[in-house]
C-alpha positions in Angstrom: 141.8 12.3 -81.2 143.0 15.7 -82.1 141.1 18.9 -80.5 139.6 21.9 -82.5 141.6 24.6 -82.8 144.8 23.7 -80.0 141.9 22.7 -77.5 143.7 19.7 -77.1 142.4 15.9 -76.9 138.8 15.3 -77.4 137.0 13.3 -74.3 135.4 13.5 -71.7 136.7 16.1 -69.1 140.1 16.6 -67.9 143.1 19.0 -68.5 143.0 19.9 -72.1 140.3 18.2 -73.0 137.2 18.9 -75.0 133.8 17.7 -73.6 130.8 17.9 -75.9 128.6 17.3 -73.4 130.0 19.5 -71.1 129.6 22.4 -73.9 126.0 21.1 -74.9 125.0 21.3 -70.8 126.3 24.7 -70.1 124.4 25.8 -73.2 121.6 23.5 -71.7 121.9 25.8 -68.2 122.4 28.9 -69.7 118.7 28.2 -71.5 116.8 26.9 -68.2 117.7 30.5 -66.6 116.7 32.4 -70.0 113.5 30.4 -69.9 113.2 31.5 -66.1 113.3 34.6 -66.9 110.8 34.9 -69.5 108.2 33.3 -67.4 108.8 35.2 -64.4 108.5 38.5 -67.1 105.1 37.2 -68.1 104.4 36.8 -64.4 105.1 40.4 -64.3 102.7 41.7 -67.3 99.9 40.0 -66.3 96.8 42.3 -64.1 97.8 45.6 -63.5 101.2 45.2 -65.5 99.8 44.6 -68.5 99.8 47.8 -70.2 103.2 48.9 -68.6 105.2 49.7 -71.5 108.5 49.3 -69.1 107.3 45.8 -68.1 106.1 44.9 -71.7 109.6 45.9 -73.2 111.6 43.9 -70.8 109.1 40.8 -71.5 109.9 41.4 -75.3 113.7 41.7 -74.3 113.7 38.1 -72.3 111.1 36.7 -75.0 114.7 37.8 -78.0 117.1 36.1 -75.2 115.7 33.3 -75.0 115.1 33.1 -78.6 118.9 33.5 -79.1 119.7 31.0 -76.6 117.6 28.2 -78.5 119.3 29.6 -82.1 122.7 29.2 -80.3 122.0 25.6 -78.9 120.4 24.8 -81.9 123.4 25.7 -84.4 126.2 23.9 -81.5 124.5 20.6 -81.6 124.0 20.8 -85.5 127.6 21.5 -86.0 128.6 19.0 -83.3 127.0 16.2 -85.5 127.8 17.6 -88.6 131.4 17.1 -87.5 130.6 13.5 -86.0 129.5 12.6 -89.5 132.4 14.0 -91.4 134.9 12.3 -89.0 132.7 8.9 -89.7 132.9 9.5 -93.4 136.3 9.5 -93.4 136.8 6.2 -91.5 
């Protein structure tokens, strides 16, 4: 089947193919870490670091990361399937 945009075939791996799966897992990784991240911030606000502005802000700054991350997986795997089903409608 024909790639998006000169990507070449759609599959499942190789040279000049397109994975889903592979794009829906890196996107998957990339989250994990940003989800790190904001719990090891939270780690660092709670006792005596929380009332540190510095520590507070960068908490908030993880917090619209990760938030971003789960908008950007979100919007891939709708547009994954909304392509699925227009490719099945026109079967």
């Amino acid at each position: 089947m024909a790639g998006v945009g000169g990507i070449g075939d759609v599959g499942t791996g190789g040279p000049g193919k397109l994975d889903l799966n592979a794009v829906v897992t890196s996107i998957d990784v990339a989250l994990t870490s940003a989800n790190d991240n904001v719990k090891a911030k939270i780690g660092g606000v709670s006792g005596d670091g929380a009332d540190d502005p510095a520590k507070l802000a960068e908490l908030q700054h993880a917090i619209n990361s990760w938030s971003v991350m789960y908008n950007i997986r979100s919007t891939v795997v709708k547009s994954i399937k909304d392509v699925m089903m227009s490719i099945l409608q026109k079967v």
